[in-house]
C-alpha positions as CSV (number, residue, x, y, z in Angstrom):
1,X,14.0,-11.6,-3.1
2,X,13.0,-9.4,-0.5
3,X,14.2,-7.0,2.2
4,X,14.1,-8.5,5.8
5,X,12.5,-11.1,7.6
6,X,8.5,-9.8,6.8
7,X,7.0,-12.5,9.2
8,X,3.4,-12.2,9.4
9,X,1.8,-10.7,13.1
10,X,-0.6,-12.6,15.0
11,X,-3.2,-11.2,14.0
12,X,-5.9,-9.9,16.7
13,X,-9.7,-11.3,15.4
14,X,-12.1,-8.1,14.8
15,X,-15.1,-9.1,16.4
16,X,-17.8,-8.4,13.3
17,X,-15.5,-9.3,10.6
18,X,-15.1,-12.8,9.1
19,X,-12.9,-13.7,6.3
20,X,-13.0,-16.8,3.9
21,X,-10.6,-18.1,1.3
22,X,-10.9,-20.1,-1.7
23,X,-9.0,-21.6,-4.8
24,X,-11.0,-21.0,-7.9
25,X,-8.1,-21.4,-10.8
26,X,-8.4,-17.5,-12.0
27,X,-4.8,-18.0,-13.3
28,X,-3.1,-20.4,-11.5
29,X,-4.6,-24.1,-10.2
30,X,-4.3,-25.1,-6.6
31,X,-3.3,-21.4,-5.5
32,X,-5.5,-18.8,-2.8
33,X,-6.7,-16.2,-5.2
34,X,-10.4,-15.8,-3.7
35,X,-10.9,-13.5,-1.0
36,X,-14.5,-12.6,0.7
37,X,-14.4,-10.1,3.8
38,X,-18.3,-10.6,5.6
39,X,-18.4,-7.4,7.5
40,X,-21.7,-7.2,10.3
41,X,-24.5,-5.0,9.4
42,X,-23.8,-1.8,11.0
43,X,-20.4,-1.5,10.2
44,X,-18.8,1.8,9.2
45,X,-16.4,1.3,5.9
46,X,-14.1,4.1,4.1
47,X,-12.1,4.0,0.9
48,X,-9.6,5.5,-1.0
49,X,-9.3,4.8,-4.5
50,X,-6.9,4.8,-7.5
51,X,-6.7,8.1,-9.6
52,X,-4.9,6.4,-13.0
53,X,-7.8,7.9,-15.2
54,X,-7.7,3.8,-16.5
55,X,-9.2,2.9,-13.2
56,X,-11.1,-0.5,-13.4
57,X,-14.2,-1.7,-13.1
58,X,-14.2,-3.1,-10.0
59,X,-12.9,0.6,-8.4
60,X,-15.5,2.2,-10.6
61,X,-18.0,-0.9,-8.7
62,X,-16.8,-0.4,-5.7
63,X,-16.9,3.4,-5.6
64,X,-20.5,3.3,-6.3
65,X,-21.8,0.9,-4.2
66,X,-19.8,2.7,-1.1
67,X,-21.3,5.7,-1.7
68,X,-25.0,4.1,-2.1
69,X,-24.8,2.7,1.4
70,X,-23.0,0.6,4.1
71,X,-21.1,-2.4,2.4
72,X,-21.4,-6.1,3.7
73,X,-19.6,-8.0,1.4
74,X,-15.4,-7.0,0.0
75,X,-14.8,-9.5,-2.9
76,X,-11.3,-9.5,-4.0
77,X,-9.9,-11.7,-7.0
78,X,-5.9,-12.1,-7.6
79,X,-4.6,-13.2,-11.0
80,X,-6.7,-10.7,-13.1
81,X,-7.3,-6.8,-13.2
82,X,-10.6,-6.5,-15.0
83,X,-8.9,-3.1,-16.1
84,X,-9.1,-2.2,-19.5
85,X,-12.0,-4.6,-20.2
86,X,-14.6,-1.7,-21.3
87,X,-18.3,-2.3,-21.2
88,X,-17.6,-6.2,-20.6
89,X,-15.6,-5.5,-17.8
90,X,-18.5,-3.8,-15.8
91,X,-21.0,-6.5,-16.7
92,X,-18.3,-9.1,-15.0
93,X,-17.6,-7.3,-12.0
94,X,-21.6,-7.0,-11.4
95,X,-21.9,-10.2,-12.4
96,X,-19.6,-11.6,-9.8
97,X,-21.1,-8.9,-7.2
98,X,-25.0,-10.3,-8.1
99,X,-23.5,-13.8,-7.7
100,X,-22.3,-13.1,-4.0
101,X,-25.1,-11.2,-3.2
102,X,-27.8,-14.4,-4.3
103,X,-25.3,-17.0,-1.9
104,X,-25.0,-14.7,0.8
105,X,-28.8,-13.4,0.8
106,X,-28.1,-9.2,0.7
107,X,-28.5,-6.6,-2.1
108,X,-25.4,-6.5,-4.4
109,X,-25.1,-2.7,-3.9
110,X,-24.0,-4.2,-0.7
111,X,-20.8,-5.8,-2.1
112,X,-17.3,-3.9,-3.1
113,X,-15.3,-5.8,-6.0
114,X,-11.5,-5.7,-5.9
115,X,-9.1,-7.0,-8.2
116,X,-5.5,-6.8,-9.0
117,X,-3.3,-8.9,-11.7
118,X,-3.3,-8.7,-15.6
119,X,-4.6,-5.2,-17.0
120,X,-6.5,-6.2,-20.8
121,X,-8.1,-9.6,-20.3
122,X,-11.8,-10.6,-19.9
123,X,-12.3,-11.4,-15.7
124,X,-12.8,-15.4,-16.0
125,X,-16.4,-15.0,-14.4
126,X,-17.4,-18.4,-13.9
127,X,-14.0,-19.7,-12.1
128,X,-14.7,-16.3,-9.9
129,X,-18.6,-17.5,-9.0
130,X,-17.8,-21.4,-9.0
131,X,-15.5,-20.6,-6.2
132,X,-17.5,-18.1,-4.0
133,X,-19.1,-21.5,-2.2
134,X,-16.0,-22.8,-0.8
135,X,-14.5,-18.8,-0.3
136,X,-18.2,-18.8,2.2
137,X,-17.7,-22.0,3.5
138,X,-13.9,-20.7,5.2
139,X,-15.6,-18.0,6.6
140,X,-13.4,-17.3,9.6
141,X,-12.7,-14.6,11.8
142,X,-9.4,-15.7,12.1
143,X,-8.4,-16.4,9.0
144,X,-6.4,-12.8,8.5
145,X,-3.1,-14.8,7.3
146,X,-5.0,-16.8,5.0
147,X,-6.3,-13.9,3.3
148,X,-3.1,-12.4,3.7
149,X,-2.0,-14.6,1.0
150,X,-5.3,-14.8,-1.4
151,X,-4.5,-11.8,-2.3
152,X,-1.0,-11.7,-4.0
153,X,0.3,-11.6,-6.7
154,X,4.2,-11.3,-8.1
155,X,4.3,-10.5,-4.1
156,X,7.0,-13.0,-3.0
157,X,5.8,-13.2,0.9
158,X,2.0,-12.0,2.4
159,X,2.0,-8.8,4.2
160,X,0.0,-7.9,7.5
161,X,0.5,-5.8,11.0
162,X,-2.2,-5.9,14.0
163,X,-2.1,-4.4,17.5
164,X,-4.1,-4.1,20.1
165,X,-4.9,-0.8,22.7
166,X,-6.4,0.4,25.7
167,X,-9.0,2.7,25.1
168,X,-10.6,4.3,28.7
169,X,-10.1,0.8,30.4
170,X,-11.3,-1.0,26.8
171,X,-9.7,-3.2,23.9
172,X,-10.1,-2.3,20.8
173,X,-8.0,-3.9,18.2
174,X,-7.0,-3.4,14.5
175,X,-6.1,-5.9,12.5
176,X,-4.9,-5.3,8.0
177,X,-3.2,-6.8,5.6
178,X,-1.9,-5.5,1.9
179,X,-0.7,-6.4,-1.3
180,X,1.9,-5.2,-3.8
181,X,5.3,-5.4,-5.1
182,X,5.5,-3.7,-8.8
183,X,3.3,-1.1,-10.8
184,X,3.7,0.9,-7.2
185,X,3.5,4.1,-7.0
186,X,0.0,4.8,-5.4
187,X,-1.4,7.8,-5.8
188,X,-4.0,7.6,-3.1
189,X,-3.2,4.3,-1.2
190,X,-1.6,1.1,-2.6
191,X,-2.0,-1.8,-4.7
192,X,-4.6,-3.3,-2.5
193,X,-5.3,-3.0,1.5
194,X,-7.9,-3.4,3.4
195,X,-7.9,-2.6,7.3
196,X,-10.2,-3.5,10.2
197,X,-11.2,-2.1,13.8
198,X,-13.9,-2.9,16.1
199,X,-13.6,0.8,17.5
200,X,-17.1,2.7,17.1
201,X,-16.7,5.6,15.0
202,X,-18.7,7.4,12.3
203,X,-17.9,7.4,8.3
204,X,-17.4,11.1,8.0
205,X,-14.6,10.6,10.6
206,X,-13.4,7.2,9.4
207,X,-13.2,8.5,5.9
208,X,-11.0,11.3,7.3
209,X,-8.7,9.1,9.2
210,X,-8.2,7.0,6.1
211,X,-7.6,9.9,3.8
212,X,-5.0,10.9,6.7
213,X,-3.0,7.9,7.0
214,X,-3.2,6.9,3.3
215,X,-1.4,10.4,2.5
216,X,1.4,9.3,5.1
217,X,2.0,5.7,4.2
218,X,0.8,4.5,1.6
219,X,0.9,8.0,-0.5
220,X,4.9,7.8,0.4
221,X,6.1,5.0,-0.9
222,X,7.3,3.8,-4.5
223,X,9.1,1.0,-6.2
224,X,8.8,1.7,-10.1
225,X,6.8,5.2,-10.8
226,X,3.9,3.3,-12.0
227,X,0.4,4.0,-10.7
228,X,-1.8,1.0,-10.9
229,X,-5.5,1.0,-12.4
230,X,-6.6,-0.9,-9.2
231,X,-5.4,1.0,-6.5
232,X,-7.8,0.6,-3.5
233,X,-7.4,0.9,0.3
234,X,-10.7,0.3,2.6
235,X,-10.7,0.8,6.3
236,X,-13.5,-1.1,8.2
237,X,-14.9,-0.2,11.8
238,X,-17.3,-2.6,12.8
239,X,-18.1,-1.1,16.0
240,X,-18.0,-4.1,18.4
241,X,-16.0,-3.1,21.0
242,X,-16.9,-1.9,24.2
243,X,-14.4,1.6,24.4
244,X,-16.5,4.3,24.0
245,X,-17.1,6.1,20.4
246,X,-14.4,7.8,18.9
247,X,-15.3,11.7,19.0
248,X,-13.8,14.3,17.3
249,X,-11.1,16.5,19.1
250,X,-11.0,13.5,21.9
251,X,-8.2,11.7,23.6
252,X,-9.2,8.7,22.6
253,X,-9.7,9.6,19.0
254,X,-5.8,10.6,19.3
255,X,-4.7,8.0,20.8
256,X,-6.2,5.5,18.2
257,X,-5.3,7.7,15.1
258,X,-1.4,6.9,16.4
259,X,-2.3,3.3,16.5
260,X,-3.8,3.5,12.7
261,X,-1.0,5.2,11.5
262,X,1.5,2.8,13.2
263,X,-0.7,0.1,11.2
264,X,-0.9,1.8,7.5
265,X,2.7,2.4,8.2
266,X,4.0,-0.9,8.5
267,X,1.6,-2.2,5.5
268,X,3.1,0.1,3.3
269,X,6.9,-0.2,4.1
270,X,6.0,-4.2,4.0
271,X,5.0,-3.2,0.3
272,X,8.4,-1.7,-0.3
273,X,10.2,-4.3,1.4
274,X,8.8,-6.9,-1.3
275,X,8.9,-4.8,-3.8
276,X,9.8,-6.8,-7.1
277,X,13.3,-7.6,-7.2
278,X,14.5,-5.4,-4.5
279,X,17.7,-5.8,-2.3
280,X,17.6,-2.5,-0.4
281,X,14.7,-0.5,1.7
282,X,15.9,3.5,0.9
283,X,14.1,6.5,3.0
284,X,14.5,9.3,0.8
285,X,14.3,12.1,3.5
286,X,14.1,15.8,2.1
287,X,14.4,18.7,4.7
288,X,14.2,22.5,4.5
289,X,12.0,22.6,1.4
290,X,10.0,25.5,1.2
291,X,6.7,23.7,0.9
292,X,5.5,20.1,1.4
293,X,5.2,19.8,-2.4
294,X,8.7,21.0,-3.1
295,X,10.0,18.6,-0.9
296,X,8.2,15.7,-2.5
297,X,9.4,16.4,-5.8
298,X,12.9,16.2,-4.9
299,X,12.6,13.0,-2.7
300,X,10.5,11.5,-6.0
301,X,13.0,13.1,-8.3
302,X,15.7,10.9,-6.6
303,X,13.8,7.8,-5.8
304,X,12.7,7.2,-9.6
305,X,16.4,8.3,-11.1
306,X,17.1,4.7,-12.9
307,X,20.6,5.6,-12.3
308,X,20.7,6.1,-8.7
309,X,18.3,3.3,-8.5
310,X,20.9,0.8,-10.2
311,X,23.7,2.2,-8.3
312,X,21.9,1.0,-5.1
313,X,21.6,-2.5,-6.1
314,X,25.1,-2.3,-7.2
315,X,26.3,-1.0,-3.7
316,X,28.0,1.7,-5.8
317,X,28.4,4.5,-3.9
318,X,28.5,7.0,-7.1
319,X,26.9,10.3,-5.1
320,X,27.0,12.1,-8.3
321,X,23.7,10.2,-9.2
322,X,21.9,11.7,-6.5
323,X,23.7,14.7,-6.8
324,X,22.2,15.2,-10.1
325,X,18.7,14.0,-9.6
326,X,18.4,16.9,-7.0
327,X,19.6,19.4,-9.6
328,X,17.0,18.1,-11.6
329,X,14.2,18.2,-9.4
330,X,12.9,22.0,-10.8
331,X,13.6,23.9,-7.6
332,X,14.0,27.8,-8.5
333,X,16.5,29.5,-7.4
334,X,18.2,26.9,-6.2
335,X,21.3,27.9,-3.5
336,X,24.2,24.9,-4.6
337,X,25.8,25.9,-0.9
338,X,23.2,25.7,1.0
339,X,22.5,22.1,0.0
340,X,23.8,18.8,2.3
341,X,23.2,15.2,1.9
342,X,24.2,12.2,3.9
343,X,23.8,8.3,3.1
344,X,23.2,7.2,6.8
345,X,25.7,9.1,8.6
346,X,28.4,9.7,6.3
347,X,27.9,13.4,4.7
348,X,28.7,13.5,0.8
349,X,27.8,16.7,-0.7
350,X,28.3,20.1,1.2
351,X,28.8,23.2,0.1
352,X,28.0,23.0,-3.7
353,X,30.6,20.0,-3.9
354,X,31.6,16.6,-2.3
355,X,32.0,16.6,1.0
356,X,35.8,17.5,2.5
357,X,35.8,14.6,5.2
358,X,33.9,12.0,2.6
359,X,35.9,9.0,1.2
360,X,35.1,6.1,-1.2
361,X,35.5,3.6,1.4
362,X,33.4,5.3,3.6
363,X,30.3,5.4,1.2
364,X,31.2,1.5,0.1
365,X,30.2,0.6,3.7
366,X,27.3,2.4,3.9
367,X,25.9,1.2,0.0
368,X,26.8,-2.5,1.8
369,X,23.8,-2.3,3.8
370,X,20.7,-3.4,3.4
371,X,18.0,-0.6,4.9
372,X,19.9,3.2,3.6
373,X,18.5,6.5,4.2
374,X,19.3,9.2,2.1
375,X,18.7,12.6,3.6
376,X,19.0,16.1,1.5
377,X,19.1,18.9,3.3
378,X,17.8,22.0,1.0
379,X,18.4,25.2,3.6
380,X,15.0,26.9,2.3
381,X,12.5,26.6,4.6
382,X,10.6,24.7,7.2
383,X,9.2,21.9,5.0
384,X,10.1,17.8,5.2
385,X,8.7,14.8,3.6
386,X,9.6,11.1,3.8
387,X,8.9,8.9,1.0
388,X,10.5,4.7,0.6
389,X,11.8,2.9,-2.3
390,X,14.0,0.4,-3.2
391,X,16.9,-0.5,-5.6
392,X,16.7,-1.4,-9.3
393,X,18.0,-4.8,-10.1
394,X,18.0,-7.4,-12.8
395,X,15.4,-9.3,-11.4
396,X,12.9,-6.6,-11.3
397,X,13.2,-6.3,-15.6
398,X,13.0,-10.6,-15.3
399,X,9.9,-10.6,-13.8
400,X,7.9,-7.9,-15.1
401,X,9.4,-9.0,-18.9
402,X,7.9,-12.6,-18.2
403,X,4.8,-11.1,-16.0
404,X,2.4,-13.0,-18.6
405,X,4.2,-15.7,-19.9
């Protein structure tokens, strides 16, 4: 069950970046849970990482090696988390990482482990390393969709976005793809996404950018509250094309960073869309706060309320709910009058109370829908946020009750 159509782009090939797939059995047979990124040497990579104090090996890996140097090699495994694992878990993940490193002939500081799926269970090392042949053998620069789907899990469809823009008279493209549907509520980037550009432009600057878009995407969305120990978000720029390099304070640099964003945007809303179980794709849109953060904590306050949560999946337009969650939301001094909120266009709260012009039938046909946005109006101050989330339905409990059996 998912929200929309969530067809795949055609994706544009980054020129420096190949991709291969491979089957290696890590938890299911005869499924694409290998994933190898080959990145060409002088290529810029960023990264953003999970903050769940739980984080796994393979972010603890992969954190390292980034900052020792410029990476080569991403190796992502589906199926298991390596999170949890302790002392063993480390020795797997370099295991895997010394594995790659001897096939493809570079130093295994050189190689970023990622890996999503059960948290508490020993990585299965030797499926992972008998199937890094075949995962180099695929090697492809156009393989994006394939990859697309070696790295799911209870993700019911693959997720990507790509464009393409003029840069001074130049092409550069961007091409990513992500992963996620439960345990989301990132609190640096997502479940797992890695994006790619043949732009030119330094890693203090890339880093930036990343840190930038994460915040506005992926840093806004959530489906259950939970923050996974494998959050991890790359960006790659390899470099290759021929627009000049991105500089800071230039047009060019603006003009791409609109791009990006457009990109991270779309991979993280795809997340939501999929998100386990869901039925409905809800903005939660907060305005007048009086500070970015106060604005968050009400949009958060309302998108994790279980009760307004199950009252969107069953169409129930019961405006109390969300009514209630705002109350709740620890604002000070908090002016009941001053407050308005809308589902789409219909108003149902205003002036302390339920709106005058507001009728059941009214809110039925907007809880009908499919995509809602709920938008609360505070009368404080300047301040806005956006975050996305979905519904709560029975579906959701079904598969993360039977997520290991």
């Amino acid at each position: 069950m998912a929200v929309g159509k969530g067809e795949l782009p055609n994706f544009h090939v980054i020129d420096g970046v190949r991709l291969g797939v491979a089957k290696s059995g890590i938890k299911y047979q005869d499924r694409k849970d290998l994933v190898v990124f080959e990145l060409i040497e002088g290529s810029t990579c960023a990264g953003v990482f999970t903050k769940n104090a739980f984080c796994a090996a393979p972010v603890v890996l992969s954190k390292k090696n980034l900052a020792a140097g410029a990476p080569r090699y991403l190796l992502i495994n589906t199926g298991n988390a390596n999170a949890g694992t302790g002392a063993q878990g480390m020795k797997d993940a370099l295991e895997c990482c010394q594995a790659l490193s001897e096939l493809a002939g570079v130093d295994s500081h050189a190689i970023l482990p990622f890996s999503t799926g059960v948290i508490g269970e020993k990585l299965p090392v030797t499926a992972i390393i008998d199937g890094l042949p075949a995962a180099l053998t695929a090697l492809d620069e156009s393989a994006w969709a394939d990859a697309a789907e070696g790295i799911m899990t209870t993700d019911t469809r693959p997720k990507g976005a790509s464009k393409v823009i003029d840069i001074e008279g130049h092409q550069v493209s961007i091409s990513g793809i992500s992963k996620g549907a439960g345990m989301i509520m990132p609190n640096m980037a997502t479940m797992l996404g890695f994006v790619a550009t043949d732009a030119n432009i330094d890693q203090v600057l890339l880093q930036e950018l990343l840190t930038e878009c994460a915040n506005l995407s992926f840093n806004r969305i959530t489906i259950d509250g939970d923050t996974s120990t494998n959050d991890s978000c790359m960006l790659i720029a390899t470099g290759k094309s021929e627009a000049p390099k991105l500089e800071r304070g230039s047009a060019a640099l603006e003009q791409f960073t609109v791009a990006l964003k457009a990109i991270f945007m779309e991979l993280a809303q795809a997340i939501v869309r999929d998100g386990e179980g869901a039925t409905k794709f809800v903005s939660v849109v907060v305005e007048g706060a009086q500070s970015q953060q106060e604005a968050l904590d009400v949009a958060y306050t309302v998108a994790h309320s279980p009760l307004v949560k199950t009252a969107l999946f069953a169409c129930d337009p019961n405006w109390g709910r969300i009514l209630a969650a705002v109350g709740r939301a620890g604002l000070a001094e908090l002016d009941l009058d001053a407050i308005v909120i809308d589902l789409d266009e219909v108003c149902i709260v205003r002036d302390g109370g339920r709106d005058p012009d507001y009728t059941e039938e009214r809110g039925q046909e907007v809880m009908n829908r499919e995509e809602i946005t709920i938008r609360i109006q505070l009368g404080r101050g300047d301040s806005a946020e956006t975050i996305w989330t979905t519904d709560l339905s029975h579906e959701y409990v079904t598969i993360n009750a039977e997520y290991r059996t």
